[in-house]
ZAKOLPA-658558 format. One record per residue: x, y, z of N, C-alpha, C in turn; residue in one letter. Coordinates in steps of 0.05 Angstrom, whole numbers, plus 5000, padded with zeros to 4 digits. Layout:
<atoms>
XYZXYZXYZA/...
</atoms>
This chain:
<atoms>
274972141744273471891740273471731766X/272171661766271171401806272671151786X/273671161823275470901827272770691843X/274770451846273470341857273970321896X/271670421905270670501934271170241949X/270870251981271170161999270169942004X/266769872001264969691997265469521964X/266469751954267469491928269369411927X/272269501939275269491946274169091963X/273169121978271768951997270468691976X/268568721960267468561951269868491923X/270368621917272868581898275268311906X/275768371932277168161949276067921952X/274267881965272067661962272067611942X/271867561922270867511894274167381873X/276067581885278467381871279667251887X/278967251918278766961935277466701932X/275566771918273366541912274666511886X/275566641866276366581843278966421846X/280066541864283366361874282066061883X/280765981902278965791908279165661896X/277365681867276065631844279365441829X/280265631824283265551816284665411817X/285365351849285765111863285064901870X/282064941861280664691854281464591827X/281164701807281464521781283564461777X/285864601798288164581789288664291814X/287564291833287363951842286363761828X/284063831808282363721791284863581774X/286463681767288563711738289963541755X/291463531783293263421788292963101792X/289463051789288762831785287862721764X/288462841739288962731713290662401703X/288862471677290862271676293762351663X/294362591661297162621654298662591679X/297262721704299162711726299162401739X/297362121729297561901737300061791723X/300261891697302361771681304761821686X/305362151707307962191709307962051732X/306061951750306461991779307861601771X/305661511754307061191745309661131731X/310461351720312761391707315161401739X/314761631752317261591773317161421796X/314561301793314661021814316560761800X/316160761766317660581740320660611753X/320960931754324161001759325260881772X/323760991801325060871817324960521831X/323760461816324160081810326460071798X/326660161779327960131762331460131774X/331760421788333960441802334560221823X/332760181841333459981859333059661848X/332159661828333759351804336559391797X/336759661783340059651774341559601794X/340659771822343359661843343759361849X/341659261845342358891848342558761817X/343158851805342658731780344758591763X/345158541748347258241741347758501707X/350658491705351658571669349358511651X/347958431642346558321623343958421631X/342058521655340258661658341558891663X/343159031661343759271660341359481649X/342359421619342059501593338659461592X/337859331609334859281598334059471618X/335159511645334359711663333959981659X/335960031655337060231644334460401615X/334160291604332060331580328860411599X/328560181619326560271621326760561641X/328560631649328360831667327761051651X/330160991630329361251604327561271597X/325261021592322961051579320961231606X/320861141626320761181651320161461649X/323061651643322361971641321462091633X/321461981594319662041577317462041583X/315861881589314161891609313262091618X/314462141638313662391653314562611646X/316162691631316362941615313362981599X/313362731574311262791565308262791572X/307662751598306162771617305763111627X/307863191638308463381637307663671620X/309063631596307763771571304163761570X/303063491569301263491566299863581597X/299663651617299463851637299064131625X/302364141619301664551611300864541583X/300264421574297464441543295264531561X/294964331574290864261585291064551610X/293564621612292964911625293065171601X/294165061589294865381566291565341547X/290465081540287965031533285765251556X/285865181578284565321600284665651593X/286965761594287366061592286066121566X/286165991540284866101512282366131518X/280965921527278565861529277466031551X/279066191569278166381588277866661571X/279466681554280266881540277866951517X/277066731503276066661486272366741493X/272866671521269666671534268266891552X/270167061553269467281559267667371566X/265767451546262967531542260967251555X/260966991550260266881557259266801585X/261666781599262466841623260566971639X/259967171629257967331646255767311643X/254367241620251667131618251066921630X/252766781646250966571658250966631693X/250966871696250466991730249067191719X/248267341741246567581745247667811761X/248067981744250068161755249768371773X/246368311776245568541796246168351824X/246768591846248168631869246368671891X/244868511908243468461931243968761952X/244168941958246569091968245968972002X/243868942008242768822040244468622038X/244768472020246368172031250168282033X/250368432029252168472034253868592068X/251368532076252068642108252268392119X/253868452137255568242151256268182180X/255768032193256167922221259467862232X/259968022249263468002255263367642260X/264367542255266567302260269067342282X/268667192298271667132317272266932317X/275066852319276366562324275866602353X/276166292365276466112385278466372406X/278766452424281266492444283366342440X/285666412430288366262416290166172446X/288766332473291066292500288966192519X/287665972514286265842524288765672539X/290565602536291965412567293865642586X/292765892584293066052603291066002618X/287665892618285165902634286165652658X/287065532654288365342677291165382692X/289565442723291365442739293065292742X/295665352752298065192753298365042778X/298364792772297864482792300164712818X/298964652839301864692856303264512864X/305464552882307864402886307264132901X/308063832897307963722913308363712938X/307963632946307363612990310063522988X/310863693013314063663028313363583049X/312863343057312063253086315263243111X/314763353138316563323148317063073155X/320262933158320662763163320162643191X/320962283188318762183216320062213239X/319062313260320762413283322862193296X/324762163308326761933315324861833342X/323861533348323061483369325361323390X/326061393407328661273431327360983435X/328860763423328860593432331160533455X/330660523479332460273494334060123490X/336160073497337159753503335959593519X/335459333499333859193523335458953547X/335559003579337558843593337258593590X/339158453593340258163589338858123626X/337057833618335557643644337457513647X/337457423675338157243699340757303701X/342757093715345057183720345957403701X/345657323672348157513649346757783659X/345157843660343658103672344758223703X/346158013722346958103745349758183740X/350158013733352658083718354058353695X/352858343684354058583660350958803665X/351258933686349559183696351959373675X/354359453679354959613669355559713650X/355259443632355359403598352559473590X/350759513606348359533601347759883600X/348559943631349360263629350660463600X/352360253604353860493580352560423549X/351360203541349560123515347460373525X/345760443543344260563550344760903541X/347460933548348461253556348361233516X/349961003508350861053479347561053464X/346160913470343760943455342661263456X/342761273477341161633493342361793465X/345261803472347662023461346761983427X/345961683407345361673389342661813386X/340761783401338461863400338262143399X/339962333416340362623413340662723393X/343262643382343962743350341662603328X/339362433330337462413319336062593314X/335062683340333562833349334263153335X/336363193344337963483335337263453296X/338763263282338763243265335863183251X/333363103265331063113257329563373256X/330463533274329763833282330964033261X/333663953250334564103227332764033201X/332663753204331263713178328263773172X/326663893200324363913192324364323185X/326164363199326364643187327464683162X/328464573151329164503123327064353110X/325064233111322464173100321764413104X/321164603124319064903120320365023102X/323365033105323565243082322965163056X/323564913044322864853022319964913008X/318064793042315164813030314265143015X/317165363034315465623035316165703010X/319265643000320265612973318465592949X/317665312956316465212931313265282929X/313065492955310165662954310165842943X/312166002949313666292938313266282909X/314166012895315466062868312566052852X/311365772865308565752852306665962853X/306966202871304566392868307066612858X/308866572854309866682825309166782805X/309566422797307966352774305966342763X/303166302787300866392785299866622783X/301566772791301067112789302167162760X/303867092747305667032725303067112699X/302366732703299166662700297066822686X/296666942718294267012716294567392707X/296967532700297767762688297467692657X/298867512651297967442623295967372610X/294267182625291067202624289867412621X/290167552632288967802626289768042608X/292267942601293868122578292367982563X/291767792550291667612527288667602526X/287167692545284267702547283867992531X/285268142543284568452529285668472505X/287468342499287668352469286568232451X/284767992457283367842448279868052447X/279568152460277568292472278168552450X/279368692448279768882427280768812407X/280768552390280568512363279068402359X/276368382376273668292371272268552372X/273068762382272068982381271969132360X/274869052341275569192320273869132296X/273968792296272168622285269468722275X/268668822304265368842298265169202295X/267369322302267569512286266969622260X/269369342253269669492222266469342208X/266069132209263069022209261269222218X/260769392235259069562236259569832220X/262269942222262770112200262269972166X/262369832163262069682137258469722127X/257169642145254069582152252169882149X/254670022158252770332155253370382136X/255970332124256570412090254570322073X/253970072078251569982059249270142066X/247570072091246070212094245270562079X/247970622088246670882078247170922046X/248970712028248770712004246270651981X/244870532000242270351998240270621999X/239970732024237971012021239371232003X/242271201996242771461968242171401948X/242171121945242070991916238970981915X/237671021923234671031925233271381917X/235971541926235171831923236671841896X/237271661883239571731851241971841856X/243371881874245872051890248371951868X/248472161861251172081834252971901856X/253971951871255971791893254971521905X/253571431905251771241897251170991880X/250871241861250771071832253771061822X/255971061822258071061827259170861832X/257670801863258670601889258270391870X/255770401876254470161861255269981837X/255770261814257470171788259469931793X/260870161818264470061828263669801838X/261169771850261969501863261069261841X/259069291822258769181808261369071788X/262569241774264869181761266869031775X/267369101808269368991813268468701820X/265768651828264868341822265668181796X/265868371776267668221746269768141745X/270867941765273467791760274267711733X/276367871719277267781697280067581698X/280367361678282867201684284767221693X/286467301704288267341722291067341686X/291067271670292067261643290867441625X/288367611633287067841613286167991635X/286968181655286268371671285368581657X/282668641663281468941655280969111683X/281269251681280269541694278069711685X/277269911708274870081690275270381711X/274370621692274670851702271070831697X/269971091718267971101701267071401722X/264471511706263971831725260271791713X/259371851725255571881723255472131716X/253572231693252272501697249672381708X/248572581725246372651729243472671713X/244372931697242873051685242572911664X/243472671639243272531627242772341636X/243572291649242671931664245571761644X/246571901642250271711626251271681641X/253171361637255371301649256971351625X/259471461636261771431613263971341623X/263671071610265870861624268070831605X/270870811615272570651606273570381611X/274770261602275870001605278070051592X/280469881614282169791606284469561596X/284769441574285369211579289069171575X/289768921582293168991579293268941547X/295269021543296369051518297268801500X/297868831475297268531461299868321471X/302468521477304768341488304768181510X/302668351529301868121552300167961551X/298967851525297367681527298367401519X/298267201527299466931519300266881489X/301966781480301066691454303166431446X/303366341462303665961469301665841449X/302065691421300565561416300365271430X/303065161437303064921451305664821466X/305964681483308064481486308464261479X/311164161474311663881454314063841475X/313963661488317463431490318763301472X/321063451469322963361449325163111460X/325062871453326962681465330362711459X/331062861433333962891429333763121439X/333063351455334763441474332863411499X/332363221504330563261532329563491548X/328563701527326963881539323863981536X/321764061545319964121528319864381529X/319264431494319164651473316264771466X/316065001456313765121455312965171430X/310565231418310965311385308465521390X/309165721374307466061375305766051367X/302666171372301066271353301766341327X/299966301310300066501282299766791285X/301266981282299967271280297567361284X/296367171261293367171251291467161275X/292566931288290866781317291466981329X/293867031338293967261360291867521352X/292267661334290667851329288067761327X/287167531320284567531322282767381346X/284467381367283767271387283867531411X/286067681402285767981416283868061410X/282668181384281468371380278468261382X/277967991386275267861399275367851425X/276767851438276667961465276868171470X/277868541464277368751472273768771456X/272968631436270468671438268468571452X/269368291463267868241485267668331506X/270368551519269768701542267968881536X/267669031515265869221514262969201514X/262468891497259268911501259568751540X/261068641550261368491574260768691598X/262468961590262969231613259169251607X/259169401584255569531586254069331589X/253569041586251568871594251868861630X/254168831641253068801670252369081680X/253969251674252169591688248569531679X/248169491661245269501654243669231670X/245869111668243668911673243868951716X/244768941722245969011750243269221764X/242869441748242069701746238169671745X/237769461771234769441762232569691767X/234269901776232470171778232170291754X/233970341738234170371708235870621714X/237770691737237970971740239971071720X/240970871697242570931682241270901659X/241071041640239271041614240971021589X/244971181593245671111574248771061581X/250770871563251970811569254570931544X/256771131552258671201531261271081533X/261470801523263370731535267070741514X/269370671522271170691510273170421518X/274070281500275169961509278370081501X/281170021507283370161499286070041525X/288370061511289869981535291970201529X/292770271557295270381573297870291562X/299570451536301970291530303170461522X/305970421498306570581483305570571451X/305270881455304070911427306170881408X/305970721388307670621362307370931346X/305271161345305471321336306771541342X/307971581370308371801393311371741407X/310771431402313671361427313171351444X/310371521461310471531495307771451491X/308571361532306671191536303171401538X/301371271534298971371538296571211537X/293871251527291771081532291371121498X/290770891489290570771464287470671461X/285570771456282570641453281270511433X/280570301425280770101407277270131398X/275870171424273270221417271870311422X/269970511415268170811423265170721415X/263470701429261170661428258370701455X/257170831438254570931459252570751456X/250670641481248570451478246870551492X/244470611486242270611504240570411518X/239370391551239070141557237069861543X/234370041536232269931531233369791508X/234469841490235769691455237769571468X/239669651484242269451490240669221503X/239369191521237669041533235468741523X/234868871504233568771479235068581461X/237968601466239668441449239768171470X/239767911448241367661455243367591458X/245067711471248567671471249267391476X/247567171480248766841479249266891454X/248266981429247966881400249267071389X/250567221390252267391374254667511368X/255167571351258467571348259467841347X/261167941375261668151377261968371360X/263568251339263868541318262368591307X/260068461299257468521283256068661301X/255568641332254168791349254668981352X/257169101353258269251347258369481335X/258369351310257169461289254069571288X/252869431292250669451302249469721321X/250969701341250770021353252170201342X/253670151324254570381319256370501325X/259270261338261070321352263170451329X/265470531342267570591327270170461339X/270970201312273270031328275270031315X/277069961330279869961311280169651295X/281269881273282369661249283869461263X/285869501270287769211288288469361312X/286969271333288469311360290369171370X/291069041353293568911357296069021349X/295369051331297769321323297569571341X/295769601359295369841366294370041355X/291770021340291070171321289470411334X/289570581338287170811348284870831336X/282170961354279771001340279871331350X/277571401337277171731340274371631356X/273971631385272271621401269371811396X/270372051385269072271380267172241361X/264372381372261472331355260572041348X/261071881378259271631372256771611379X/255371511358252371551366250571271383X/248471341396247071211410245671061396X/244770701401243170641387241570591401X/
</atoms>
């Protein structure tokens, strides 16, 4: 039986990304409710409440105190009423099944599905700027010999030799200036050559990683438009098989169609399916999970004597009859989008089987359990109003063969269903 292929593996993804999307929206939608206003006003209450009691006098205690409690209640039962208006959500997903899909069109563009590579931005863009270099090491200012200047008139005839030796001592200071200016300017070169050295280092550093970071950047844009061009010929050439009727093909196509059928993420189906040729049949299966994995929460309630909230069950009744209207809605849901999808008509008939993967209550071991066997041909399936009708009678109608309670796990005998 065909799985689902590469171009559908692909569109499959997309589609419960958008559905995740989708999700997260209403589920922001929800968080701006008014249940979540009431809890959000309830623990703003609280915490008033707490920073009153710490200043608060014996006699407002007791009144504080109350409202904080009331405070929680509050948001507990805020709370509760949250996972209702989500467990409401899942029935009503469950419930709508069939509906669901009548309001899109299930046929599949296959040209629009080709695709233009996308790249982000260069992520090592402050590698593209060179590294400032080192500030200027200017040599220091050379020592200029000042003189002693001689003492005029007599004091000048007089102290010649006091003048001499200020002279010799200035000279002798001025040397070791000199000397010590001469050290220090060769100690400026080395620094400058230093702090040259390190900076084209670093620039070299730089500019190696630039270019590491360029080629890797460079070959996951390559890969990019790779797999976008490998992707592009997949279509392409699915597009000229599916035009020649190429069982592999029609297949693809099926696969990618179905896997466009995002089911609830709380009712997952699957589908096997194989083309003849020579009939123009699909013989599909579907699989849905089994009745234990399906919700059966009738509600949440906050209970104030034990401060928890509590759940209360479906009826049996509900459960089983909320299962077994949903494995019939997959079945007319699976053959309405193949047909309707299918605007070449290259499929004329459809043998399908609805059933889940569990343990058999009759056997002990696990196996495939089929709930419902039915053949449709397109032109009459086609012809039907599925806004307006109620699965089991359609059902009936073609001529299916269903189980008594699939909820119990009931088996059908698949064998000799006829076409209507």
């Amino acid at each position: 039986m065909a799985r689902r292929g590469f171009l559908a593996e692909v569109q499959h993804q997309m589609k419960v990304a958008a559905r995740e999307q989708e999700r997260r929206s209403r589920e922001a939608e929800r968080a701006r409710s008014a249940a979540y206003r009431s809890a959000e006003q309830a623990r703003r209450a609280e915490e008033r409440a707490a920073a009153q009691l710490a200043r608060a006098t014996a006699a407002e205690e007791k009144r504080l105190a109350k409202e904080a409690r009331e405070a929680h209640i509050a948001a507990m039962e805020a709370e509760a009423e949250r996972r209702n208006l989500e467990l409401s959500q899942q029935h009503g997903e469950i419930d709508s099944l069939l509906s669901a899909t009548l309001e899109v069109d299930d046929h599949v563009d296959l040209a629009s599905l080709r695709t233009v590579a996308e790249h982000p931005p260069f992520d090592r863009a402050d590698l593209e700027n060179p590294i400032s270099p080192p500030r200027p090491i200017p040599d220091p200012p050379e020592p200029i010999f000042a003189p002693p200047v001689p003492h005029q008139g007599l004091r000048g005839l007089l102290g010649g030799k006091k003048h001499e030796k200020a002279v010799a001592e200035a000279t002798a200071a001025h040397e070791v200036a000199v000397a010590q200016w001469k050290s220090a300017v060769v100690e400026a070169e080395s620094a400058r050559k230093v702090a040259a050295s390190q900076h084209a280092d670093l620039e070299a550093k730089r500019v190696s990683e630039l270019e590491a970071e360029r080629t890797r950047y460079a070959n996951e844009c390559a890969a990019r438009e790779a797999a976008a061009a490998e992707r592009n010929s997949a279509i392409d050439s699915l597009i000229a098989d599916l035009g020649y009727g190429a069982v592999h093909a029609v297949e693809e196509y099926v696969s990618i169609v179905l896997s466009n059928s995002v089911y609830p993420d709380h009712f997952p189906v699957e589908h096997d399916f194989e083309f003849d040729p020579a009939s123009a049949e699909l013989r599909l299966r579907a699989f849905v999970p089994p009745p234990d994995k399906v919700p059966t929460t009738a509600a949440y309630k906050y209970k104030k004597s034990s401060d928890e909230i509590t759940t209360t069950t479906l009826s049996q009744k509900a459960c089983k009859d909320r299962y077994t209207n949903a494995v019939f809605q997959v079945a007319l849901r699976s053959i309405h989008e193949v047909f309707e999808a299918d605007h070449r008509g290259l499929i004329k008939t459809i043998s399908l089987q609805v059933g889940t993967n569990t343990i058999d209550p009759a056997t002990g071991r696990d196996g495939y359990i089929p709930f419902v066997a039915v053949g449709a041909e397109r032109d009459t399936f086609l012809d039907l109003n599925l806004s307006n009708v109620v699965p089991a009678a359609t059902l009936s109608h073609l001529g299916a063969a269903v189980s008594k309670s699939p909820y119990d796990l009931v088996a059908v005998d698949p064998s000799g269903i006829r076409r209507s």
